[in-house]
Structures are given as C-alpha cells and as structure tokens.
C-alpha positions in Angstrom: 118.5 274.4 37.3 116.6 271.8 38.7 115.1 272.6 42.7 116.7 269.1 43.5 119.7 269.4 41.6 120.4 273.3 44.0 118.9 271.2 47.0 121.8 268.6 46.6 124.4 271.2 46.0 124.1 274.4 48.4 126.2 271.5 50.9 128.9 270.8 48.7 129.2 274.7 48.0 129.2 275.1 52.1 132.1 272.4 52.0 134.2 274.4 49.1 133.9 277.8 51.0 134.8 277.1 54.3 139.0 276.1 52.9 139.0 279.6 51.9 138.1 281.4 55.1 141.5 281.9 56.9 142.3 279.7 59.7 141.4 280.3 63.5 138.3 281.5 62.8 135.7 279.0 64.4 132.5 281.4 64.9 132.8 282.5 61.3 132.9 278.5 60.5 129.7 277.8 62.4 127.8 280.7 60.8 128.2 280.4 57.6 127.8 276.1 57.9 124.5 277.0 59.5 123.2 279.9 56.8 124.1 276.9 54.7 122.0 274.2 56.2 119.2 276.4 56.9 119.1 277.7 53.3 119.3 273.9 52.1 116.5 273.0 54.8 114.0 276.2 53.2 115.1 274.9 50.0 113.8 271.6 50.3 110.7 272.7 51.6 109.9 273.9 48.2 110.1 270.5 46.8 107.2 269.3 49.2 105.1 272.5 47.8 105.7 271.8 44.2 105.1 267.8 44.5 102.4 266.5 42.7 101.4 263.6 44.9 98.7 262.1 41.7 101.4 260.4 40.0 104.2 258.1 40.9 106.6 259.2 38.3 109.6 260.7 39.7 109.8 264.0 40.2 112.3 267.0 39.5 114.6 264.8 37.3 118.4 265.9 36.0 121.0 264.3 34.3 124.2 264.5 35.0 126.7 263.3 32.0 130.2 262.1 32.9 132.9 263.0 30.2 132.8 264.9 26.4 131.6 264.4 23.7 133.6 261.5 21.1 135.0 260.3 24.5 134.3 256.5 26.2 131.9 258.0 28.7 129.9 260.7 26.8 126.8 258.3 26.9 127.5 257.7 30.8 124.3 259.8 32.1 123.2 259.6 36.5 119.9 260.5 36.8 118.8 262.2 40.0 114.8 262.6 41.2 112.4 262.0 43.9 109.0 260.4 44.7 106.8 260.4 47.6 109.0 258.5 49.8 112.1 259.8 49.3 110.8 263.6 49.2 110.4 262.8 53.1 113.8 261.9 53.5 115.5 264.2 52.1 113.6 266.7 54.3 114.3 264.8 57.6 118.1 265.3 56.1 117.9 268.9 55.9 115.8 269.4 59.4 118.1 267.6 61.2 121.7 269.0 60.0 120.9 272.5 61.5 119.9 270.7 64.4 123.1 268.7 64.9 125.3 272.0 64.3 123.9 273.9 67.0 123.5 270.9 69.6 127.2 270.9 69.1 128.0 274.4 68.9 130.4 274.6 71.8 131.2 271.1 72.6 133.0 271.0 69.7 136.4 273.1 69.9 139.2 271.7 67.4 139.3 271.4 64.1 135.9 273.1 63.8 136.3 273.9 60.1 136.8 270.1 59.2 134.2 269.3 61.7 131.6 271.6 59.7 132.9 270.5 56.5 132.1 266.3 57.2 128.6 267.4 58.7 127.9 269.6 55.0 129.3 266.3 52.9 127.3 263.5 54.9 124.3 266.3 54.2 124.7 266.1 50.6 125.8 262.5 50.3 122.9 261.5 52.2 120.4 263.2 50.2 122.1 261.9 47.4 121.4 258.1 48.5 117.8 259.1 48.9 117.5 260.8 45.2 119.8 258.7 42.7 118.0 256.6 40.1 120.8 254.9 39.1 122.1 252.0 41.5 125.5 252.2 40.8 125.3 255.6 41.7 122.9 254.9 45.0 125.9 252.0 45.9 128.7 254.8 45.7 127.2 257.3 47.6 125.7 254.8 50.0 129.4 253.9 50.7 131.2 257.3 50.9 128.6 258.3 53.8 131.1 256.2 55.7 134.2 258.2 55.1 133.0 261.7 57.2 131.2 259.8 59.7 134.3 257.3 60.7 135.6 260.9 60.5 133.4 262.4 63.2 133.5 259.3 65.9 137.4 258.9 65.5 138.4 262.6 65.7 135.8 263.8 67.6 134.4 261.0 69.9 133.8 261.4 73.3 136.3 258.9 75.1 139.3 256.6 74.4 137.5 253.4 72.7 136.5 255.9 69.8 139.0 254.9 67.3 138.3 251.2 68.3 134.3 251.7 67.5 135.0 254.2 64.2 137.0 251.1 63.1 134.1 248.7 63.9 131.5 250.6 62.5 133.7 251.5 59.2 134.3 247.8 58.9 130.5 246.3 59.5 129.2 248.4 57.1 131.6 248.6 54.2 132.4 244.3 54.7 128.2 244.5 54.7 128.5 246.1 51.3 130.5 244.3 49.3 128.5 241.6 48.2 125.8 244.3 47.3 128.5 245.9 44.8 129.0 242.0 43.5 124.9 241.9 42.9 125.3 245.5 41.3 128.1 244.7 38.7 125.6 241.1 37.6 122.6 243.3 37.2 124.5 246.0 35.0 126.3 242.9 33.0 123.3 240.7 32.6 120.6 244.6 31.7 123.9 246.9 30.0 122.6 249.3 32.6 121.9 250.3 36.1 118.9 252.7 35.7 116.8 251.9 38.7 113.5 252.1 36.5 115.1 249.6 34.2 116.1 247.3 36.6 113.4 247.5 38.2 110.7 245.7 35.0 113.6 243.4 34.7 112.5 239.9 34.8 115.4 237.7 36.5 115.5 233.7 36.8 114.3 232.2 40.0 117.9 231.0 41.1 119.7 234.9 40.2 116.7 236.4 42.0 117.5 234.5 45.5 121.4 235.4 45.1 120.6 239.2 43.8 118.5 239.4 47.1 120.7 238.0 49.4 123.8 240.2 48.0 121.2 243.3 49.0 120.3 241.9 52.0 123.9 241.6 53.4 124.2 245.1 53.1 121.1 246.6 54.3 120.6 244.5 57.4 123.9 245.6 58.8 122.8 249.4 58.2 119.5 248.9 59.8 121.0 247.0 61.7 119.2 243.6 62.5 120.3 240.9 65.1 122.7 239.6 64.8 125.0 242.6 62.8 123.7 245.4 65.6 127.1 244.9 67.8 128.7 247.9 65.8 125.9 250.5 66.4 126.0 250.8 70.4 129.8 251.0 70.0 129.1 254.0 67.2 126.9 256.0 69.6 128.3 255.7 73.1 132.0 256.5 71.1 130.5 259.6 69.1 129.6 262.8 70.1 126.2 264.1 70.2 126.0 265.7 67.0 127.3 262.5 65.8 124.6 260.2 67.3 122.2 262.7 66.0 122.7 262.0 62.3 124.1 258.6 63.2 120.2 257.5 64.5 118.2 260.3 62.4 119.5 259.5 59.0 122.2 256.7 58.6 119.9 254.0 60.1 117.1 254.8 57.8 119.6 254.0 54.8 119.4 250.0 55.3 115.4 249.9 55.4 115.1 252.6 52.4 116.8 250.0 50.9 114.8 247.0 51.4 112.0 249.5 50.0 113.3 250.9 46.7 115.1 247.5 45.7 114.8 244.6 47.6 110.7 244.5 47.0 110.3 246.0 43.7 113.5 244.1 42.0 112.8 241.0 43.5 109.6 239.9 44.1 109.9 235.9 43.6 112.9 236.1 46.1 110.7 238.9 48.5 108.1 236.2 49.1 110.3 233.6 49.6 112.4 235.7 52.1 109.5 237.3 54.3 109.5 234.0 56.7 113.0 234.8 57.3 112.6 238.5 57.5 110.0 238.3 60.1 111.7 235.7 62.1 114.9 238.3 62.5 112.5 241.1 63.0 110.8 239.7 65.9 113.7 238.1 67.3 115.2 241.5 67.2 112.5 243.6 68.7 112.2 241.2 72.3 116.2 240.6 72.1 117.4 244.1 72.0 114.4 245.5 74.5 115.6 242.8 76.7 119.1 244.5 76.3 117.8 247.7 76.8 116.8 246.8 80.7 120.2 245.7 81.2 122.2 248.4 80.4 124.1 251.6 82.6 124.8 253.6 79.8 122.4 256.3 79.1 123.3 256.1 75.3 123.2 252.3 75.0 120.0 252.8 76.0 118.5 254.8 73.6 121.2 252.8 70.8 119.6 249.5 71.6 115.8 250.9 71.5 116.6 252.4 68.1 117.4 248.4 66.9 114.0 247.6 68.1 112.3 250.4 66.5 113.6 249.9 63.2 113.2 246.2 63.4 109.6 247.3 63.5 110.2 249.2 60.5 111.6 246.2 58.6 108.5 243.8 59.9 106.2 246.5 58.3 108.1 246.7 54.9 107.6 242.9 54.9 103.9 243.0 55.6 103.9 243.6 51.8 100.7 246.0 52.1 100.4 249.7 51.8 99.0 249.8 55.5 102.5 248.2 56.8 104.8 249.8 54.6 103.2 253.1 54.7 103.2 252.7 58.8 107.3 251.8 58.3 107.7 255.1 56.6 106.1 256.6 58.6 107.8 254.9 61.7 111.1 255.6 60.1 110.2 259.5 59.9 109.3 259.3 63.2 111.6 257.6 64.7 114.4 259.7 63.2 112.9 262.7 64.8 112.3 261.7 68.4 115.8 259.2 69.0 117.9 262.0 67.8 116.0 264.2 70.5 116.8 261.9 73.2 120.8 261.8 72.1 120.5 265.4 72.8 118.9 265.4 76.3 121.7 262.6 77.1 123.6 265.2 75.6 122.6 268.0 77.9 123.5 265.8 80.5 126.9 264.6 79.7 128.2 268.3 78.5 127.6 269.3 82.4 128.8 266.3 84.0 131.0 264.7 81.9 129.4 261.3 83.1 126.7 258.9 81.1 126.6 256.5 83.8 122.8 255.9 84.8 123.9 255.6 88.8 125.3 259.1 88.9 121.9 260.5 88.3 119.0 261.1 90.3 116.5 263.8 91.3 116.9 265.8 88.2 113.1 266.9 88.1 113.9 269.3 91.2 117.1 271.1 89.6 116.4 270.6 86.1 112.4 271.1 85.2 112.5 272.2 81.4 114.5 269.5 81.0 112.6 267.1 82.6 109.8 267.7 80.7 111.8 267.7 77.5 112.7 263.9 78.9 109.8 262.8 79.7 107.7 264.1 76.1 110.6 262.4 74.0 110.2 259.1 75.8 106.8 259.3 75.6 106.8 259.5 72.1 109.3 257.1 72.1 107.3 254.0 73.7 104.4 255.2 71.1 102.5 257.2 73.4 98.7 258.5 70.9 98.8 262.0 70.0 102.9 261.8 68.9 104.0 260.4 65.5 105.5 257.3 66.7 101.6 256.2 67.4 100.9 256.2 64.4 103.2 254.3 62.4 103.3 251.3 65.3 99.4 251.5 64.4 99.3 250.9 60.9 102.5 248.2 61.0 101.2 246.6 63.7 97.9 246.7 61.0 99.8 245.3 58.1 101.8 243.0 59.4 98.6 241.5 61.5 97.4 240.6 57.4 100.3 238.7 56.9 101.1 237.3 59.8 99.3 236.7 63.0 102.0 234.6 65.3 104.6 238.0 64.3 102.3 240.5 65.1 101.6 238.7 68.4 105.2 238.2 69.6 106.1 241.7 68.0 103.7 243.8 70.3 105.6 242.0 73.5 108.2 244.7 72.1 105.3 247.7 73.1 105.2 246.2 76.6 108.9 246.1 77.2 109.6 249.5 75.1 107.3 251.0 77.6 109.2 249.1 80.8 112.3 250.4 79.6 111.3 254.1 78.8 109.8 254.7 82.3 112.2 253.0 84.0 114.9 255.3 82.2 112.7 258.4 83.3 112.1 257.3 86.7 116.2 256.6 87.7 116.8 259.5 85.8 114.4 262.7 87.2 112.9 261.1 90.0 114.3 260.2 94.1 117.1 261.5 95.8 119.7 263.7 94.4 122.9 262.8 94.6 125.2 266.1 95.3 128.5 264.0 96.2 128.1 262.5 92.3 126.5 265.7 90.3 126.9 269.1 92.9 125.7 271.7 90.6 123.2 271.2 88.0 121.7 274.2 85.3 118.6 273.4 83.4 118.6 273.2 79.4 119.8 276.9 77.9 118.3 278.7 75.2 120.1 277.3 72.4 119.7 273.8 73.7 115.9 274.6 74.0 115.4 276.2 70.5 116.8 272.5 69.5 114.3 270.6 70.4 111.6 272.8 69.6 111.3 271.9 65.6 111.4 268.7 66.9 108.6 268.8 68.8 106.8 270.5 66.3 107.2 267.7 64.1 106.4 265.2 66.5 103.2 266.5 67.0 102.4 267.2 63.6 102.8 263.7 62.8 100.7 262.5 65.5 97.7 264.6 65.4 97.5 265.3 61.4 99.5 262.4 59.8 97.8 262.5 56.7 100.1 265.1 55.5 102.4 262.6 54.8 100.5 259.5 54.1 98.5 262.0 51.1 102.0 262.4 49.2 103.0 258.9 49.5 100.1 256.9 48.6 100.4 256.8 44.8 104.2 256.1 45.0 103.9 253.3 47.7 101.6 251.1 45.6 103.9 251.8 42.6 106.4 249.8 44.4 104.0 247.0 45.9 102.9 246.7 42.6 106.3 245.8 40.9 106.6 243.3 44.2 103.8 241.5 44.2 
C-alpha cells in the first residue's frame, strides 16, 4: 500500500470504529480519535522523509478504480499523489487535528462520539483536496468538507446565532461552487477527462479560457475569502467553537488559494494575465478594508477572523506576483498563517471557557493573574503582525518581494496593511493584559493548564522553525513551484 494512500485512510478507519464502541463512553471516544490523529500525524511525517524534492513529478501515486471489470465504470480510475506543495499541507492537516481535539477536550460534552467522528472525516477529506489529481475528484471532496463542518458550528457552536452562521457559511461556499462544477463538466466534455496533468497541457481558446477562469474564481475567492464574499467567515468563527475555528482558519481557508495555485495559474495562463489587474485590485482593497475592520471590532474572535482575511489576501497578491519569490512567500504565508491564527483562537479560547464572555471590555489586567498566558498572547501576536525571527516574517518578506516585480503601486498600498496589522495586534494585547483589572466583570482568573499549554507548544515549535530555518520548506518546493509557473506563463 501506498504511504499516502494509509495516510489518507487511518481517519476514515478512526470514523468506522468509533459506531462500534458502545454508547456513553466519551473518554474512550477521545482516546482512541486522538491515537488516531497522532498515528496519522507520525505517518505523514514519513512522506516529508521519503520526498525526493529533485523532481516535480508527483509523488507516492495510487489508483483507485470505481466498478468491475465488463461494467460502465471499470475504466473510471482517481489518481491520488503529492508534490512539494501539497506535501506541506497535508502535514499542517495532520498537526493541527490532534491539536483541535485536545483544545476541546472538555468543552465539548454531548454527542462526543459524532463530535470526534466530523473532526476524523474533515481530516481525511481535507487531505484528500490537497492530494487528488483528478479535478472532478478535487471538486467533490472540496465540497463534502462542508457537510461536518456546518456539522460542528450548528451542533456545537457556542451561542444562539449558530444555526443562522452554519446556514450562511454552508450557503457562501457551496452557491460559490457551483459555477466551478459548470467549468468542470466543459473541461471533462471538451478533454474526455479530468486528469489534472491532462488538463493542465490543454490548450483552451482565448474566449473558454476567461469563462473557465472565472467559473474557478467564483469558488475560490469565497473560500479564501476576498472582499467582498468575507461576510460569512466572521459569522463562522464567532458562532463555532474553538476546535471549530481552529480547523476553520488552519486548513479550510487555505482551500480557496491552493486553488488559485494548482488550477487557476497552470490551466489558464492567457486568462491568469489578464486577470492579475483584477486580482491585485481585490487583494489590496482587502488587506486595508478588513484591517480597518479589525480596529473596529469588540469581539475578540472577529478580531482575529477579520486579520485572517487580510493575511490571506496577502497570500492571493503573492500567488499573482507570478514569480517563484511571491508564490513561494504565499506558501509559505499560508503555512504560517495556519499555524499562528489557530493559536490565537485557542488563547481566545482559554479565555472564553473561564468566563464565558468574548467581549473585549470585560477584560483587563490579565498579565497580573494570568502570566503563561500572557506571554502565550503576546508571542502569537507577534508572529502574527510578522514580527523577524517567526515564520510569518518570512513569507510577508518574499511576497512583499514578488509582488514589488510585478507591481510597484500594490506593493505600496499593500504594506499600509503591515502598519495597521501591527496597530491592531498591540492594541488587542494592550486592552487585553495590560491596566486595571476588572473583578466586578472577571472575579477569578486561573492561568493556562497543562493540557492547554502542551497545545501551543508544537505550535510554537513550528513557528520558530519556520522563522529561523525556513529553507526546510522552501528546498522541497522549489522544483515543483516553477513546474507550475512554467505551465502559467
């Protein structure tokens, strides 16, 4: 068996064991979903070991054949495999899942065992997205990622508007995506197939191109999201629990721009080019709208939710730079950035599971009862406004060195976003951990417990990792980043 093909299944095995264990028993539920992840998580590191970063071929290929022989769909084959940039993804999947398990490991205390089950699926469906070579098969699992996660913010959210926002999200995305499955069904009629290699040296007209694009496009800005199809993500967040905003901001957002990457700029180079003017006119408009937002808002989650469409706005500016230094900077961004905003859903986390509040004005003074965790704050936020020495640094650094190639007036009005990023992160810190207390709000207070702490921890490894030695990454993607520049150029 292939090490991708067990990577993408130990999940769905997780999800088919845990109907059998008899009901009622919630500790056994938790265990065995995180022996499950973490097995998944050791797995996949395997795959970074074994990669050959020399070639841009994909890597540990299967087939898997739908039907029997002398039947209509023996000669239906999905082919499954990685490269350098999806190999990264897949192991930002498979860190973060044991990380959203344990952040919730009490909050959560009803229908745990479905609970653990839609966290395993969107594990294996995600991973799936990031590994299918076929884009029929990329738009079908791109899709059923919404049916656990409407799951998780309408069952499990945190107040009463969470069926309202698990609606809104479920219908922005899926609405988003239906024109893409319009462009899939025209490629597969005009090529008889929807390999992604194939599709990908197929030569369009100049008028299908622009239409192919767009149908793309109205899928993968809404997942990103871009202005103006962001409304649904603040909802989605504040709604959600924390587990849920984890996964929501670590992974999901980084489906819309992995898009744009493995099928907007290959496919469709003619309509690329003629598309970046609009593409970095949304991007910057994005990046000073939402940070302008950001200052505006009370809700310590809306905060962070309204950075993250900033942040990857600066990943979709880089992708558009059309040069290895900006896209590898996006990738790198994206990595980053779906390390340190799911770190500072779980501090908001710690916050809200011990006063049942997100409200900034409730808070104050948490430095003096809350130390660890003001440090944990104040790292993540750093990181967060791009602070050198932490990964986010680094991939600002090389977009912000693409995109200054391409396009000098969006570079310019882009880095206004570093200005206000930074406004809004040390503003957040300083109502937050610094001046008066407020007992009559928050009367007790207890700092970050082990379990919360051994949370952030490979997080901040990672972090760091990225920001002092980020060549570790950069090395394996190289070959496979100018494979695709050079099918969109």
């Amino acid at each position: 068996m292939s090490l991708l093909a067990l990577v993408l299944i130990m999940p769905v095995l997780g999800a088919l064991v845990l109907p059998l264990v008899p009901r009622g028993q919630d500790m056994t539920y938790r265990m065995i979903t995180l022996y499950v992840m973490l097995a998944t998580f050791l797995t996949s590191l395997l795959l970074w070991v074994e990669f050959d970063a020399s070639t841009p071929l994909y890597q540990f290929v299967f087939d898997v054949s739908l039907g029997t022989e002398g039947s209509m769909l023996s000669t239906t084959h999905f082919r499954f495999g990685i490269d350098g940039v999806s190999l990264f993804f897949i192991l930002l999947t498979t860190l973060l899942m044991p990380v959203c398990l344990l952040a919730s490991w009490h909050s959560v205390q009803y229908k745990v065992r479905e609970y653990c089950i839609a966290f395993l699926l969107i594990e294996a469906m995600v991973m799936a997205v990031f590994s299918a070579l076929d884009l029929l098969l990329f738009y079908v699992f791109f899709e059923s990622v919404l049916l656990p996660m409407f799951l998780v913010i309408g069952v499990w959210g945190a107040r009463e508007r969470k069926i309202r926002a698990a609606y809104q999200f479920f219908l922005y995305t899926l609405l988003g995506s239906v024109l893409m499955l319009l462009g899939v069904l025209l490629m597969a009629f005009q090529c008889g197939s929807t390999d992604i290699e194939l599709l990908t040296v197929t030569e369009w007209s100049h008028e299908r191109e622009l239409l192919l694009w767009l149908a793309m496009f109205a899928s993968f800005a809404v997942k990103v999201p871009m202005v103006p199809v962001h409304i649904w993500l603040p909802e989605a967040h504040v709604e959600a629990p924390t587990a849920g905003s984890l996964v929501l901001a670590g992974v999901l957002l980084k489906l819309g721009t992995y898009g744009f990457l493995r099928f907007s700029i290959p496919m469709f180079p003619y309509a690329t080019l003629y598309f970046t003017p609009l593409m970095l006119t949304m991007s910057v408009v994005a990046i000073v709208y939402s940070s302008l937002t950001t200052l505006r808002q009370v809700d310590l989650k809306k905060i962070i939710a309204y950075s993250s469409v900033a942040h990857m706005n600066f990943v979709t500016l880089g992708l558009f730079s059309l040069n290895t230094q900006g896209v590898e900077g996006a990738i790198l961004l994206m990595l980053s950035h779906g390390v340190v905003s799911p770190a500072l859903f779980m501090c908001v986390g710690v916050l809200y599971d011990r006063h049942k509040t997100r409200l900034l004005r409730y808070y104050a003074g948490m430095a003096r009862t809350m130390p660890i965790f003001a440090v944990l704050l104040v790292f993540f936020t750093m990181a967060n406004i791009s602070l050198p020495g932490t990964s986010s640094f680094v991939g600002e650094f090389l977009v912000f060195a693409g995109i200054f190639q391409s396009s000098t007036w969006a570079a310019s009005v882009a880095a206004t976003g570093m200005v206000l990023g930074a406004g809004y992160g040390l503003w957040l810190c300083n109502r937050v951990l610094y001046g008066v207390p407020k007992p009559h709000f928050i009367s007790t207070t207890a700092d970050v417990n082990r379990r919360e702490f051994w949370c952030f921890v490979p997080l901040i490894v990672v972090v760091v990792w990225m920001g002092i030695y980020p060549e570790s990454y950069l090395s394996m993607m190289h070959t496979s980043v100018a494979n695709i520049l050079s099918h969109g150029m």
